[in-house]
PDB file of the backbone (N, CA, C, O) and the ligand in Angstrom, with CONECT records:
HET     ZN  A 101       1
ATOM      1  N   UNK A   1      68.699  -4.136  45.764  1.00  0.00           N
ATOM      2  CA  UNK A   1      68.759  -2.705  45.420  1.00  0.00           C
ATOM      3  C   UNK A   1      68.799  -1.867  46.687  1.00  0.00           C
ATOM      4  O   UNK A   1      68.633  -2.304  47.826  1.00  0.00           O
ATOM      5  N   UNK A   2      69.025  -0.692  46.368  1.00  0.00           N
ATOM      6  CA  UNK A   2      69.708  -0.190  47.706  1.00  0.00           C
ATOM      7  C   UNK A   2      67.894   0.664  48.177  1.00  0.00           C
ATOM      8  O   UNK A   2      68.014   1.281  49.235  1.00  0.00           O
ATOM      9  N   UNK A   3      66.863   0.727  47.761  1.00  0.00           N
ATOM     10  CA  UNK A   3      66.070   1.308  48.474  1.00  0.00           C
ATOM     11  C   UNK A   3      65.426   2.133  48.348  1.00  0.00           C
ATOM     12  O   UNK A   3      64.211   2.070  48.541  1.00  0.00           O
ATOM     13  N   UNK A   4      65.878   2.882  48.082  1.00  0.00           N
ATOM     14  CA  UNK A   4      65.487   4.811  48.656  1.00  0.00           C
ATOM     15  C   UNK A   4      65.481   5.121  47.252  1.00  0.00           C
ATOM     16  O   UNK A   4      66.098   6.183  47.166  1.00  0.00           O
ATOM     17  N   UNK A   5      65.099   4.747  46.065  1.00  0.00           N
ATOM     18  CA  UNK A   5      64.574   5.521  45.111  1.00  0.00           C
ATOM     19  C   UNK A   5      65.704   5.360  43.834  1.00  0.00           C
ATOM     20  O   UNK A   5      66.596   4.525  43.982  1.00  0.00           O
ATOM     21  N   UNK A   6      65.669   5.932  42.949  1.00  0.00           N
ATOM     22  CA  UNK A   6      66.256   5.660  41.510  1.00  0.00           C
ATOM     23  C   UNK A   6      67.587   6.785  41.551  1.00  0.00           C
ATOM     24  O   UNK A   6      67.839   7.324  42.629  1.00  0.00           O
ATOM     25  N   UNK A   7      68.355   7.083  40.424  1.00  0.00           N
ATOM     26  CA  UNK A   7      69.400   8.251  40.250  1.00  0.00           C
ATOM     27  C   UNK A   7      68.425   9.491  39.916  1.00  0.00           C
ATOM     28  O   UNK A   7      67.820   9.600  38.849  1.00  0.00           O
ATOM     29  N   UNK A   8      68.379  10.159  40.693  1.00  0.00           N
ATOM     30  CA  UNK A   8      68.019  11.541  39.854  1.00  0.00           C
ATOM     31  C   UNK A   8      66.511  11.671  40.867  1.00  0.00           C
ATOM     32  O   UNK A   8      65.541  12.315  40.467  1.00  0.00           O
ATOM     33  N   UNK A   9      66.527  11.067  41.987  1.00  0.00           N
ATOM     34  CA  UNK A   9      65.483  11.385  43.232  1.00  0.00           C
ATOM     35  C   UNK A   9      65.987  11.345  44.327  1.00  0.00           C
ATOM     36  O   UNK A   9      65.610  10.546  45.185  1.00  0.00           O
ATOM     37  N   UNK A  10      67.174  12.417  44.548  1.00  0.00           N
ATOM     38  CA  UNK A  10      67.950  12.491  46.071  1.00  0.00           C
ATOM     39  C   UNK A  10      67.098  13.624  46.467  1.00  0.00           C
ATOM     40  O   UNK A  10      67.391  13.965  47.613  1.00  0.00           O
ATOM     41  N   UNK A  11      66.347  14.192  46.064  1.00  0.00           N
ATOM     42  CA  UNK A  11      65.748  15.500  46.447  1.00  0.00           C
ATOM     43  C   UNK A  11      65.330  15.634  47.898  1.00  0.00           C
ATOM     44  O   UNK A  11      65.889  16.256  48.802  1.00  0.00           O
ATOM     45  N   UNK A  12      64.162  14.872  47.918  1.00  0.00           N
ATOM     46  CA  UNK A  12      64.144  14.608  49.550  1.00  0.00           C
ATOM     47  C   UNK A  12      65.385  14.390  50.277  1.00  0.00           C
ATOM     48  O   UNK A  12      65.984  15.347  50.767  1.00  0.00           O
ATOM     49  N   UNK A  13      65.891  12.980  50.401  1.00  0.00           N
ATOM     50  CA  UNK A  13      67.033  13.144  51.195  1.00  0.00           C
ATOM     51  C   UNK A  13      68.256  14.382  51.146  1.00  0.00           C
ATOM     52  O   UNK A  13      68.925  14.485  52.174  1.00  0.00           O
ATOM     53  N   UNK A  14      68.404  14.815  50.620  1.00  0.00           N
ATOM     54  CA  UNK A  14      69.177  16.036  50.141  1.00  0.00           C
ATOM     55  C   UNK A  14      68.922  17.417  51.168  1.00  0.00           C
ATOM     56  O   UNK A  14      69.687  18.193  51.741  1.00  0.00           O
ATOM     57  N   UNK A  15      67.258  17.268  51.064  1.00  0.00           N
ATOM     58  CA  UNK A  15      66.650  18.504  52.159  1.00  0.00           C
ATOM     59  C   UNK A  15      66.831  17.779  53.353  1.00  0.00           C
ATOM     60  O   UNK A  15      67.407  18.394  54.249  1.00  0.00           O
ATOM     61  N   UNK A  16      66.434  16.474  53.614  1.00  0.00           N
ATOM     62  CA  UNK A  16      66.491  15.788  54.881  1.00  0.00           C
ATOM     63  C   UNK A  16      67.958  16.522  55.760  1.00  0.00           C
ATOM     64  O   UNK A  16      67.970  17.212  56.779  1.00  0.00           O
ATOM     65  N   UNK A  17      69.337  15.949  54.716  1.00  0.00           N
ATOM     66  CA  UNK A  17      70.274  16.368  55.065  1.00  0.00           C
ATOM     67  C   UNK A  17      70.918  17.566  55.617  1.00  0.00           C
ATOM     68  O   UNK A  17      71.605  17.689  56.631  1.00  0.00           O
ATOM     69  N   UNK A  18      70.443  18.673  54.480  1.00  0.00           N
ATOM     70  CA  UNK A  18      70.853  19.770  54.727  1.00  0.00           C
ATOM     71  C   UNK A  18      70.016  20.433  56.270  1.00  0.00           C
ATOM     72  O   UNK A  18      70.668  21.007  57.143  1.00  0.00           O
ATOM     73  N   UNK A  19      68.770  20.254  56.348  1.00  0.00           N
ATOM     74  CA  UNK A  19      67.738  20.468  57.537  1.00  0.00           C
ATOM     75  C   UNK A  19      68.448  19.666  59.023  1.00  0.00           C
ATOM     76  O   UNK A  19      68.095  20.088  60.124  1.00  0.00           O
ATOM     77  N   UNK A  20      69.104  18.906  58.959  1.00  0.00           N
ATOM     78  CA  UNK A  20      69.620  17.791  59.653  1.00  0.00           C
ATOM     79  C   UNK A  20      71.037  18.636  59.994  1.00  0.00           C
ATOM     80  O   UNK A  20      71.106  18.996  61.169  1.00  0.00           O
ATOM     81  N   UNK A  21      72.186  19.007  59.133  1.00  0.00           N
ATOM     82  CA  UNK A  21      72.624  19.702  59.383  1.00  0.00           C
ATOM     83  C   UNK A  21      73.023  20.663  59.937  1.00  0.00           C
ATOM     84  O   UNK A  21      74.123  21.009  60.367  1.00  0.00           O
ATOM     85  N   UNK A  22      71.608  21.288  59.892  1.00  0.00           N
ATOM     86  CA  UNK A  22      71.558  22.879  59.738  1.00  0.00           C
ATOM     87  C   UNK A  22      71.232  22.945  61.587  1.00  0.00           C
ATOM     88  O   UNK A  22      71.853  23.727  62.306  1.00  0.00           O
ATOM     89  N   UNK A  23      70.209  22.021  62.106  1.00  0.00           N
ATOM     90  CA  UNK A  23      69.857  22.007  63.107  1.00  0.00           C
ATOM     91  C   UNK A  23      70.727  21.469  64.375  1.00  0.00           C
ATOM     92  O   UNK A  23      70.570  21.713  65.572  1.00  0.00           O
ATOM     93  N   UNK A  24      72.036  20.369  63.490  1.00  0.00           N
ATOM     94  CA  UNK A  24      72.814  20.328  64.629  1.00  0.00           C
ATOM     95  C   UNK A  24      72.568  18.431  64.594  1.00  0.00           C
ATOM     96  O   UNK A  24      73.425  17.729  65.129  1.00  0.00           O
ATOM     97  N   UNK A  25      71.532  17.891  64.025  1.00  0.00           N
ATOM     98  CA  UNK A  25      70.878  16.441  64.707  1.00  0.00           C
ATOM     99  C   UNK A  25      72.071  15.718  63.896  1.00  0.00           C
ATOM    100  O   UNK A  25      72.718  14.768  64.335  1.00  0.00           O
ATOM    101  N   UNK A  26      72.204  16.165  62.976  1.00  0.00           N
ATOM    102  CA  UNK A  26      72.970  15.635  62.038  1.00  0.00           C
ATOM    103  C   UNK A  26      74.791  15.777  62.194  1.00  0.00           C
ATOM    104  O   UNK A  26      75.022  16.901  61.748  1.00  0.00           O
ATOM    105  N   UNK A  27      75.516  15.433  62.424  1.00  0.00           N
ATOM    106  CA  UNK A  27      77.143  15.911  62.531  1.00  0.00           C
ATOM    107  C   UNK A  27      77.994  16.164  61.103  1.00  0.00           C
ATOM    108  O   UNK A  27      77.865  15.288  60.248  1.00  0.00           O
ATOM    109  N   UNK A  28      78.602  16.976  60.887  1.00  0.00           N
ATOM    110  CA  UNK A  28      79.413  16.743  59.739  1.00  0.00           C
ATOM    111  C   UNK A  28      80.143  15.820  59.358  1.00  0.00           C
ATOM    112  O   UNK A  28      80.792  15.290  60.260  1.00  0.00           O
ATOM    113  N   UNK A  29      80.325  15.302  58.030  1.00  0.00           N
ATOM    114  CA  UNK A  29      80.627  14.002  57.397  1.00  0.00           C
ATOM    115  C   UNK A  29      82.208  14.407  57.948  1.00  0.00           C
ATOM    116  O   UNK A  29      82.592  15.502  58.358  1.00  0.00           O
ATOM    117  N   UNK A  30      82.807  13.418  57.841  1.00  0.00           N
ATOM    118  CA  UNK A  30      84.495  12.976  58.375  1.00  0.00           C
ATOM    119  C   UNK A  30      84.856  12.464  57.474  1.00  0.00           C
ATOM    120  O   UNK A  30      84.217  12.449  56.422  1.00  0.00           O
ATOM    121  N   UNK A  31      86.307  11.740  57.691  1.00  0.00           N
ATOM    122  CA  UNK A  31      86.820  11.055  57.037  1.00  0.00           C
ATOM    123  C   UNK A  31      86.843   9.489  56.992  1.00  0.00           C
ATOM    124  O   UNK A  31      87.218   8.710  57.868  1.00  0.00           O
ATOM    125  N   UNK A  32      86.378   9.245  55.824  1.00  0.00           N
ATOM    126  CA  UNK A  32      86.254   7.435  55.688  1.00  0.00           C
ATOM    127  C   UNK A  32      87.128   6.983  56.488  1.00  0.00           C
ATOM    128  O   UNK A  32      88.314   7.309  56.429  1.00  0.00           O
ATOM    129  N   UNK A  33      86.489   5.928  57.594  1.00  0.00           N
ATOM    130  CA  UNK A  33      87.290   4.966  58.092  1.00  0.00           C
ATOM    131  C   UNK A  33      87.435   3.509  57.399  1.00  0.00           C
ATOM    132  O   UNK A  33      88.563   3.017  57.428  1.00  0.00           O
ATOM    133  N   UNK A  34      86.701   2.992  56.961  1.00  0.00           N
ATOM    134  CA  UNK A  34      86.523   1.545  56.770  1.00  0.00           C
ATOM    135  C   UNK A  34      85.215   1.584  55.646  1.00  0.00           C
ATOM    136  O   UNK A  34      84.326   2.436  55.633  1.00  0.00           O
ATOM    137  N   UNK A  35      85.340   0.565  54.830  1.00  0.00           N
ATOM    138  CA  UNK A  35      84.052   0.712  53.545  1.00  0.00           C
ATOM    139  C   UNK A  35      83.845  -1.032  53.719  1.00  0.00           C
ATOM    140  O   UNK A  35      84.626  -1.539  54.525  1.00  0.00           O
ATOM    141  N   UNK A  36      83.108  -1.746  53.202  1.00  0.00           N
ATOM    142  CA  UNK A  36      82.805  -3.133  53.432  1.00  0.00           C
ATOM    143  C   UNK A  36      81.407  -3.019  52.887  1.00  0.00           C
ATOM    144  O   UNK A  36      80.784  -2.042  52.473  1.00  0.00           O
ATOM    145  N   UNK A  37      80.997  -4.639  53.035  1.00  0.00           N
ATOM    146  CA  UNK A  37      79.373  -4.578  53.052  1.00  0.00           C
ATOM    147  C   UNK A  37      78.603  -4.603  54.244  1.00  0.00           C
ATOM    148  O   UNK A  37      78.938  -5.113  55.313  1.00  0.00           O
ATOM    149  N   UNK A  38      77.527  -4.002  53.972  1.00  0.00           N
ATOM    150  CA  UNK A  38      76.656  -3.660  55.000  1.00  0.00           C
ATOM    151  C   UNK A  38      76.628  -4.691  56.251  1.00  0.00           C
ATOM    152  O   UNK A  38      76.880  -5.812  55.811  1.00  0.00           O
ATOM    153  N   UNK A  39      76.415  -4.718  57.637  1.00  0.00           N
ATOM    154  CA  UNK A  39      76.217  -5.799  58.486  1.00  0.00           C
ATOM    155  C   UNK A  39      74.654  -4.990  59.161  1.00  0.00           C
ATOM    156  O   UNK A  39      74.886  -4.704  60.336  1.00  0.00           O
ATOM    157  N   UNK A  40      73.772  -4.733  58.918  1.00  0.00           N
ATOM    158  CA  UNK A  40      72.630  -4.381  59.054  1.00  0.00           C
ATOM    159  C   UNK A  40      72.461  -3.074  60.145  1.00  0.00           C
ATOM    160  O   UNK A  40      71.509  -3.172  60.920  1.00  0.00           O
ATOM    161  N   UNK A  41      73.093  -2.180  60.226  1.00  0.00           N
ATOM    162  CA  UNK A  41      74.101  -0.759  61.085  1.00  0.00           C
ATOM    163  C   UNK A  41      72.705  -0.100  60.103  1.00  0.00           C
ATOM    164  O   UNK A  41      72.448  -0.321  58.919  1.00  0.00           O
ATOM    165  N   UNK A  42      71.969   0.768  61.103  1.00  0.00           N
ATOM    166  CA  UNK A  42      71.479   2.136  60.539  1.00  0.00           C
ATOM    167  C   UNK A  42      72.308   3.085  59.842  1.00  0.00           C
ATOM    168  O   UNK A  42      73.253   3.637  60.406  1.00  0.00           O
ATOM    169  N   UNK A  43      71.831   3.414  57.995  1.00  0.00           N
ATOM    170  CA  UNK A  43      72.582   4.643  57.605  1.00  0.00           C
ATOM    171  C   UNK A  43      71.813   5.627  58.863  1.00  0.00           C
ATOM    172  O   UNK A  43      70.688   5.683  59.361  1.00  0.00           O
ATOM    173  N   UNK A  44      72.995   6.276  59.026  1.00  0.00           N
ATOM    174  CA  UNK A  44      73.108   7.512  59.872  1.00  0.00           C
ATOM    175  C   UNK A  44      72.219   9.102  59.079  1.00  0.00           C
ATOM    176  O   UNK A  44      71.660  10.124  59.476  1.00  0.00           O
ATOM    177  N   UNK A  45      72.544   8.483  57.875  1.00  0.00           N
ATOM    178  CA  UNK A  45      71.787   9.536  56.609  1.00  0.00           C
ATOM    179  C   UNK A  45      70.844   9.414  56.147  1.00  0.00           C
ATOM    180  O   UNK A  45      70.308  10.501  55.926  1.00  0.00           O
ATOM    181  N   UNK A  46      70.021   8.184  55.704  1.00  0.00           N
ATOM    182  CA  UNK A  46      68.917   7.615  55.003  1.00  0.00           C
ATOM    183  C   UNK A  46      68.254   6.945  56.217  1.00  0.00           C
ATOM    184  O   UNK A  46      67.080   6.625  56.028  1.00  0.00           O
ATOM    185  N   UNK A  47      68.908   6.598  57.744  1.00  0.00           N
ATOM    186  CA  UNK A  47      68.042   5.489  58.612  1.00  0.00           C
ATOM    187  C   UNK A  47      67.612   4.265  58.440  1.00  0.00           C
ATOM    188  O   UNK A  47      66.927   3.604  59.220  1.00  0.00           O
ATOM    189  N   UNK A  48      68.191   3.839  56.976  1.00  0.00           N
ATOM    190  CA  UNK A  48      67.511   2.674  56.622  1.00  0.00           C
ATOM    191  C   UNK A  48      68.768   1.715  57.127  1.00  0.00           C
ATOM    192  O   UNK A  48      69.846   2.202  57.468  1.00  0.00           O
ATOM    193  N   UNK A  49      68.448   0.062  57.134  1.00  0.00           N
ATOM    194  CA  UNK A  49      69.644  -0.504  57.718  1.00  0.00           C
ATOM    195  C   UNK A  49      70.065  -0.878  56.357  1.00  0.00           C
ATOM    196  O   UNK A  49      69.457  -0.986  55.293  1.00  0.00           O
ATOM    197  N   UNK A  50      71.752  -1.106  56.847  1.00  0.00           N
ATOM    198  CA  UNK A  50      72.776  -1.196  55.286  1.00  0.00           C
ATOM    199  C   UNK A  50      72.661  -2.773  54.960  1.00  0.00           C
ATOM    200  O   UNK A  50      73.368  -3.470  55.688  1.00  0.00           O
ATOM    201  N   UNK A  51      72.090  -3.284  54.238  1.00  0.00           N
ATOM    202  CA  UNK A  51      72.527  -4.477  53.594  1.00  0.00           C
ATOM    203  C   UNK A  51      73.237  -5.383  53.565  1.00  0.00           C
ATOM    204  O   UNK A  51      73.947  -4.685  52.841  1.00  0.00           O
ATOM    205  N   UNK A  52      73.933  -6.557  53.661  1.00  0.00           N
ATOM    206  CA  UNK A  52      74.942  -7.022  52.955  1.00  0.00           C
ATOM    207  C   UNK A  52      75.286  -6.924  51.569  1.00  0.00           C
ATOM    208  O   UNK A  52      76.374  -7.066  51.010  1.00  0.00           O
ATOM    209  N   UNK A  53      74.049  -6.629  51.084  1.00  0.00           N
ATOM    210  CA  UNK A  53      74.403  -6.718  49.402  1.00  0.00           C
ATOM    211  C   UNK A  53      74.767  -5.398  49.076  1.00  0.00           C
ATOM    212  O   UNK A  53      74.753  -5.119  47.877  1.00  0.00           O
ATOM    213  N   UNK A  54      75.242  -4.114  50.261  1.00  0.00           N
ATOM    214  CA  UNK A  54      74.908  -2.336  50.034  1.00  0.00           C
ATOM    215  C   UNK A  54      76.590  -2.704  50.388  1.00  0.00           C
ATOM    216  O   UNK A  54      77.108  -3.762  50.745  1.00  0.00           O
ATOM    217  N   UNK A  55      77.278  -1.119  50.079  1.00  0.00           N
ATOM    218  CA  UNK A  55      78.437  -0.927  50.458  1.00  0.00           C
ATOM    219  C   UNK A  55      78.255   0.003  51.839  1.00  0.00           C
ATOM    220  O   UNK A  55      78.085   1.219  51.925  1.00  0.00           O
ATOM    221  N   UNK A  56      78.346  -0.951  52.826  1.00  0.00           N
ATOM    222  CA  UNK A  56      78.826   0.452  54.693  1.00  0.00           C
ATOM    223  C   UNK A  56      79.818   0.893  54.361  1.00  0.00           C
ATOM    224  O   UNK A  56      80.559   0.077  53.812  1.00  0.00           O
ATOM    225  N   UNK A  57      80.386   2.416  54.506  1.00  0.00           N
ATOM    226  CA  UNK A  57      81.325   3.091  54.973  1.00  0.00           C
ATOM    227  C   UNK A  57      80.920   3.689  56.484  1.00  0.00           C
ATOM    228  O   UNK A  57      79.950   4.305  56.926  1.00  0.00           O
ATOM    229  N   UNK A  58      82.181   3.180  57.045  1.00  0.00           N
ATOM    230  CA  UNK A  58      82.267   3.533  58.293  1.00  0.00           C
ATOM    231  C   UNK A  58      82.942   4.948  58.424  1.00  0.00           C
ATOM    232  O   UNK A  58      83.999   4.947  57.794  1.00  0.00           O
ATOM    233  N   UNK A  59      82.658   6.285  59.100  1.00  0.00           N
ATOM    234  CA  UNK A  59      83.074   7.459  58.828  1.00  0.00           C
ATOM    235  C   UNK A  59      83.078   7.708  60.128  1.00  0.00           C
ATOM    236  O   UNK A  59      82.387   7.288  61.056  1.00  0.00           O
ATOM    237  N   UNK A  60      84.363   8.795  60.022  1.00  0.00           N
ATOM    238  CA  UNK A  60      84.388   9.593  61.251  1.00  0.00           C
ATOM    239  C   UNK A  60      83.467  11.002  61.507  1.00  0.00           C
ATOM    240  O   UNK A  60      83.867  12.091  61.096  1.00  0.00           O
ATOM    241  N   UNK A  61      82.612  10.894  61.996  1.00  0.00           N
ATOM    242  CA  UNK A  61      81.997  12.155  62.458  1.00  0.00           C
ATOM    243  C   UNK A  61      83.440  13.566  62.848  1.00  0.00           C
ATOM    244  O   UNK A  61      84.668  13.523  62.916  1.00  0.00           O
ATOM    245  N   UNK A  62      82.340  14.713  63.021  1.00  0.00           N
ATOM    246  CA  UNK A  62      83.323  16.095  63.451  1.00  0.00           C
ATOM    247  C   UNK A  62      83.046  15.779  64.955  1.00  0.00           C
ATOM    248  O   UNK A  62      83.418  16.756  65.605  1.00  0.00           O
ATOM    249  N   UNK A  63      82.667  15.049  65.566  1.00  0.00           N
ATOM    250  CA  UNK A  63      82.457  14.978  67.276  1.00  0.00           C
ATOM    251  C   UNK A  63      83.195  13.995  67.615  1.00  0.00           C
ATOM    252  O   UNK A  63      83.283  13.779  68.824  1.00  0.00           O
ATOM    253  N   UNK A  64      83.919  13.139  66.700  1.00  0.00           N
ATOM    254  CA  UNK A  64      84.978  12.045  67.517  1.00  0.00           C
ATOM    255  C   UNK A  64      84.887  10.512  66.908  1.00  0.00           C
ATOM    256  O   UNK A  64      85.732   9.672  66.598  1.00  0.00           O
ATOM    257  N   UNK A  65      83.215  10.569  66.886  1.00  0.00           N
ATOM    258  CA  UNK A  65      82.404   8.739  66.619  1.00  0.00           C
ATOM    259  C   UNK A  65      82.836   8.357  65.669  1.00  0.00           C
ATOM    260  O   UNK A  65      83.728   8.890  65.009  1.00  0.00           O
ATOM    261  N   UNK A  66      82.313   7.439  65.463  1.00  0.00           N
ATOM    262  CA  UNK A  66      82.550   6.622  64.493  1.00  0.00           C
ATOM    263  C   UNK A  66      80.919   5.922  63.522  1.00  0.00           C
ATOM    264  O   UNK A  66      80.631   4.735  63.680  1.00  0.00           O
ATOM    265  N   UNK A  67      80.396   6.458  62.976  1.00  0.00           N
ATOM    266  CA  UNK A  67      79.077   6.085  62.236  1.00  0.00           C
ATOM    267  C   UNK A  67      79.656   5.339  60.806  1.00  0.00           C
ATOM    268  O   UNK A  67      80.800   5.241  60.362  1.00  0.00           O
ATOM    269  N   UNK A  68      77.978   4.731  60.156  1.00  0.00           N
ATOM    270  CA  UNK A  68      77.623   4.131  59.784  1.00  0.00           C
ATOM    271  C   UNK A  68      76.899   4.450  58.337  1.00  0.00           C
ATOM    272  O   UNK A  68      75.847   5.063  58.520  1.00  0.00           O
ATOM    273  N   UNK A  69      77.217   4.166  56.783  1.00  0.00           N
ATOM    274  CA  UNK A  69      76.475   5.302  56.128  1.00  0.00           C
ATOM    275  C   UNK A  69      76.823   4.461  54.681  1.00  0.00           C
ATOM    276  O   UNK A  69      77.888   4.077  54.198  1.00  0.00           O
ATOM    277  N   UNK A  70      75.332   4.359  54.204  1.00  0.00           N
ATOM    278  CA  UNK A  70      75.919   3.801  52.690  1.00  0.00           C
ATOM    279  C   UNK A  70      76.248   4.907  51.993  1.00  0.00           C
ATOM    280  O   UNK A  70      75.910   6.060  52.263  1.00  0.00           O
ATOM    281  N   UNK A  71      77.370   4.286  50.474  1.00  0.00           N
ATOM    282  CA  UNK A  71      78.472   4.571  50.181  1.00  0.00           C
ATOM    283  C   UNK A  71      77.506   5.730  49.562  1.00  0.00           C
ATOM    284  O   UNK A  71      77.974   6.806  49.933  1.00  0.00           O
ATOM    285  N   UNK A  72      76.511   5.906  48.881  1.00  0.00           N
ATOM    286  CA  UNK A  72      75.735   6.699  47.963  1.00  0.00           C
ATOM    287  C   UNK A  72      75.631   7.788  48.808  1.00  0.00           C
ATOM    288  O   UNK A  72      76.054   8.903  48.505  1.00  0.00           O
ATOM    289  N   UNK A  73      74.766   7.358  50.479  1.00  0.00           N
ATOM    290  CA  UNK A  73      74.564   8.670  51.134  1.00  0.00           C
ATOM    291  C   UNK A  73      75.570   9.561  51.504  1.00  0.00           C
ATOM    292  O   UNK A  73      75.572  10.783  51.357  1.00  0.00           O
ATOM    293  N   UNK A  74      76.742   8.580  52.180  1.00  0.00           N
ATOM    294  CA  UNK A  74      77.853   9.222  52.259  1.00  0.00           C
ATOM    295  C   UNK A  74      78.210  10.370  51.507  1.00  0.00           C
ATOM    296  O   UNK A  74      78.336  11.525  51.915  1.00  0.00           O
ATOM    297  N   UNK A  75      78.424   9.725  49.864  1.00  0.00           N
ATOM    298  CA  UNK A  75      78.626  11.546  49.032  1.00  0.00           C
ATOM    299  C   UNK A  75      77.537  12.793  49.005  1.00  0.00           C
ATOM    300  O   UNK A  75      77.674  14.016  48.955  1.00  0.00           O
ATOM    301  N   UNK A  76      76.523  12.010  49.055  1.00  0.00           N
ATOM    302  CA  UNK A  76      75.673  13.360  49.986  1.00  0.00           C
ATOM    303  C   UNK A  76      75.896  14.127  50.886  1.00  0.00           C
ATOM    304  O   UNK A  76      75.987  15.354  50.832  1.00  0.00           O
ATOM    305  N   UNK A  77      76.001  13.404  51.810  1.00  0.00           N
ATOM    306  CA  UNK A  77      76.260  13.892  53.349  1.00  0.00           C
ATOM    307  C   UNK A  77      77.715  14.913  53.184  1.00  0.00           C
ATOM    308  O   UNK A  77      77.805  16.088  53.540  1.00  0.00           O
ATOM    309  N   UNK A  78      78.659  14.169  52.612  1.00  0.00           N
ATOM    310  CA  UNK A  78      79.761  14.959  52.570  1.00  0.00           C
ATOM    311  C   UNK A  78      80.097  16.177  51.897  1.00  0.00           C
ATOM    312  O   UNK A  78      80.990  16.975  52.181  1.00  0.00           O
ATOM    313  N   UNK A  79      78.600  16.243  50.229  1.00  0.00           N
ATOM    314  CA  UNK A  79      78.840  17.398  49.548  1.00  0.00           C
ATOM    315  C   UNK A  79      77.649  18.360  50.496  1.00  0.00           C
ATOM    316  O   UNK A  79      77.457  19.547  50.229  1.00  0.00           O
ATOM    317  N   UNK A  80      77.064  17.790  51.387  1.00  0.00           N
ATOM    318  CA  UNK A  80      76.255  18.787  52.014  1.00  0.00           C
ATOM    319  C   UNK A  80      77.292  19.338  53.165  1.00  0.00           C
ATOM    320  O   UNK A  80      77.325  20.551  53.371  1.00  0.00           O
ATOM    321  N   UNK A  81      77.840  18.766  53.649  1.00  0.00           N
ATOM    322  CA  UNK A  81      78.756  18.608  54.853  1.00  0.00           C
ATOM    323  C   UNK A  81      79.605  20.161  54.360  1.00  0.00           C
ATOM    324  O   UNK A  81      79.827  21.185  55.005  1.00  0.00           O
ATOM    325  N   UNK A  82      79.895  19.817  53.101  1.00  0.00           N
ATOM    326  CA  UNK A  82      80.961  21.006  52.153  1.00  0.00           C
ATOM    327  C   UNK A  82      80.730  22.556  52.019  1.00  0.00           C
ATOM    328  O   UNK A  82      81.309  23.638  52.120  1.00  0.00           O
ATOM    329  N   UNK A  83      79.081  21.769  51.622  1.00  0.00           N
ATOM    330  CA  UNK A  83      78.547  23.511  51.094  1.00  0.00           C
ATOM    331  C   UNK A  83      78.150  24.164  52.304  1.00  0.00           C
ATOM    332  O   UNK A  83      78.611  25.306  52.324  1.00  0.00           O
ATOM    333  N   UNK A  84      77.298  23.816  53.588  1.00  0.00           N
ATOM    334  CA  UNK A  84      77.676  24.198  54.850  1.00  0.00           C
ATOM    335  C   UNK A  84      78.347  24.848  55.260  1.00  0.00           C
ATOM    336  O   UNK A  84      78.058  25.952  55.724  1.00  0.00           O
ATOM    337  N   UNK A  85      79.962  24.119  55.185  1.00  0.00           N
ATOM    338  CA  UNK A  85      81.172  24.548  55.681  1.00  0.00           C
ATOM    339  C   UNK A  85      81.450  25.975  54.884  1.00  0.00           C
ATOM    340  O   UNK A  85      81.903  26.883  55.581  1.00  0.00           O
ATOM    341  N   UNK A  86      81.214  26.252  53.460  1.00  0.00           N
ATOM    342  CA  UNK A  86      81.407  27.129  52.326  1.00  0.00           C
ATOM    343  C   UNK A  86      80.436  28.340  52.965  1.00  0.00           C
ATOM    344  O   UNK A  86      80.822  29.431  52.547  1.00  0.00           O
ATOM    345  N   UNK A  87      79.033  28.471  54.057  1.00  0.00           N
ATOM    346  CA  UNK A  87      78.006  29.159  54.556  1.00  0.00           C
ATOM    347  C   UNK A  87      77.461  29.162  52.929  1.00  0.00           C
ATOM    348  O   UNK A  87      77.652  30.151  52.221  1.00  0.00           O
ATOM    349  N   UNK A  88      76.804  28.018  52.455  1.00  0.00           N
ATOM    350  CA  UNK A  88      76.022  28.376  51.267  1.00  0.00           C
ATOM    351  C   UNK A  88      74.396  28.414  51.820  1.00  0.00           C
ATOM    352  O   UNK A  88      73.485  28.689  51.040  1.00  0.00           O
TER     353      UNK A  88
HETATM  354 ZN    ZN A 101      71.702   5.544  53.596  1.00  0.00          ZN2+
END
């Protein structure tokens, strides 16, 4: 199982994100490079390491890199990444 809690308890990570964001520590989500299973790579979003049994997407950051991010946090990151961009 992937960890970090059930459907319908992103709450924390959600603030994590947006706070993460907001401050700069965090980079805006990019565009999927590569998806696979985990090879034990820190999510970049959750910090936890990805699994083999988790799906890694490899993403391009807005600074160039190239990170590390399961597939779940990823749509987080990216609808936070969104509303950001929107100044919500
Ligand atoms: Zn994660």
């Amino acid at each position: 199982m992937d960890g970090w809690g059930s459907d319908g308890d992103d709450s924390a990570l959600v603030a994590s994100v947006r706070a993460r964001l907001a401050s700069g520590d965090l980079p805006g989500a990019g565009l999927t490079v590569a998806a696979g299973p985990g090879t034990h790579h820190p999510c970049i979003v959750c910090l936890m390491p990805i699994t083999p049994s988790q799906i890694e997407y490899e993403v391009s950051d807005n600074a160039g890199a190239v990170v590390t991010s399961h597939f779940r946090c990823y749509l987080l990151w990216r609808a936070e990444t969104r509303r950001r961009d929107r100044g919500e």
